[in-house]
Every structure is written in structure tokens, then in C-alpha cells.
N, C-alpha and C positions, 0 to 999 in steps of 0.2 A: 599361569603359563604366559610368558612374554610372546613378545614380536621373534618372528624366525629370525635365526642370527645374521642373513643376508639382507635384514631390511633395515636401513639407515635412514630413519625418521628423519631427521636431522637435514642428508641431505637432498631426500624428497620433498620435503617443506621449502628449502630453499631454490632448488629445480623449480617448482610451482612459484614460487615469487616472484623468481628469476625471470618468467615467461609475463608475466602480469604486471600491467603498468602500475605505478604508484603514486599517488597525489591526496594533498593532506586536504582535509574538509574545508577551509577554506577556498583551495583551487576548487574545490567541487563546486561551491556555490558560486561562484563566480563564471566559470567558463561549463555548465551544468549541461548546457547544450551541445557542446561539441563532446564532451566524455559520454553523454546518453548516447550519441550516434556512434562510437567507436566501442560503446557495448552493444549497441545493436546490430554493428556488424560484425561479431564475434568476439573481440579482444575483451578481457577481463580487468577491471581496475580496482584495485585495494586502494580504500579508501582510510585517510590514517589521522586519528582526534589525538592530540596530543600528544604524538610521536608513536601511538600505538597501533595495530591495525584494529577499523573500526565497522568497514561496511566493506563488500565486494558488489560493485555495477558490471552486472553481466546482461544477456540476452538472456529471457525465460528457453529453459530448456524444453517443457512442454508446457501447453495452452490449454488449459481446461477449453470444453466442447463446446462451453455456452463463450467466453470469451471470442472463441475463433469462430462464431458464427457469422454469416450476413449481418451487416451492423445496420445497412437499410431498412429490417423490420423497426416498428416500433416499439420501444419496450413497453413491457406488461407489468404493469402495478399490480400489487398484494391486494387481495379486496380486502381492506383494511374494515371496512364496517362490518362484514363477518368476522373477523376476528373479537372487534371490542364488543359485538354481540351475544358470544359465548361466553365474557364475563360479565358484563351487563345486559342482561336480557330484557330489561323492564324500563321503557324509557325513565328519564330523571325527569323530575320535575321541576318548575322556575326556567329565569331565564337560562338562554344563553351564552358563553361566553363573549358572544360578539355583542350582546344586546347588554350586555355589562359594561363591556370599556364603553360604548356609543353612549352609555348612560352619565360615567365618566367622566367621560370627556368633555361632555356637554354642561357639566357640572362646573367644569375648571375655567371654558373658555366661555 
């Protein structure tokens, strides 16, 4: 089953294009600043690699809850040692890593 006979793909695609700025990846890089801030104040820009269209710089539509948080907390790291401890449960023995290059290095110079 197709598209209702009333829906002209076509020229709905080009309506949307029509409304959206257009600049080729190079203009991106180059003036990268001023197009971030005219996505972020709503306008949409197709971005276009080799005459083709290739990326769209828009404003996020929504914010995940931890993005849009107070940014004044400080972030909270992984307790990363509980993690490598659930595979490695049993310290290693010998040196380590640091006491290797310092050994090294001491070697070379």
C-alpha cells in the first residue's frame, strides 16, 4: 500500500528544503560559529558534502534530564575500582605500571 494519493513527496521534500538554509561542508567549517548560533536559534541548515545533502544543524528538540541539569554540580565519576574489581578480584602481583616505565626510563636516560 502506497502513500495516500493527496501526498506529493516530491513536493514536500522540496517545501522543507525550501525553508532550510543550505551550505556546503566547507562553509561549515569555516564560518562553524555563526551557523551553530542560527541553529540554535531555531533555523535549520542542510549541510551538503559533495553536492549531496549530508548533515542537518539544528537546535536539540529535546534535552535529556541529566544534560539540562544545574551544570554547577560537580560531576560524579564511575567508581571505576569497583568495577575492575568484579573482574579482577585478587590483587596482581609484581610491579606496577608506573614503577615499570620509572624503571625505564631510568634505564634509557
Amino acid at each position: 500500500m502506497g502513500p495516500p494519493a493527496d501526498l506529493d513527496l516530491m513536493r514536500v521534500r522540496g517545501q522543507i528544503l525550501h525553508k532550510m538554509k543550505m551550505i556546503t561542508e566547507e562553509q561549515m567549517v569555516e564560518r562553524f560559529g555563526e551557523f551553530s548560533q542560527l541553529a540554535h536559534d531555531g533555523q535549520s541548515i542542510l549541510v551538503t558534502r559533495g553536492g549531496q545533502p549530508w548533515v542537518v544543524l539544528s537546535a536539540p528538540t529535546n534535552v535529556p534530564k541529566a544534560a539540562a541539569a544545574d551544570t554547577e554540580q560537580p560531576m560524579q565519576w564511575p567508581d571505576f575500582e569497583a568495577h575492575w574489581r568484579k573482574h579482577f578480584p585478587v590483587p596482581l602481583s609484581g610491579p606496577t605500571a608506573t614503577e615499570i616505565l620509572a624503571e625505564d626510563k631510568e634505564d634509557r636516560f
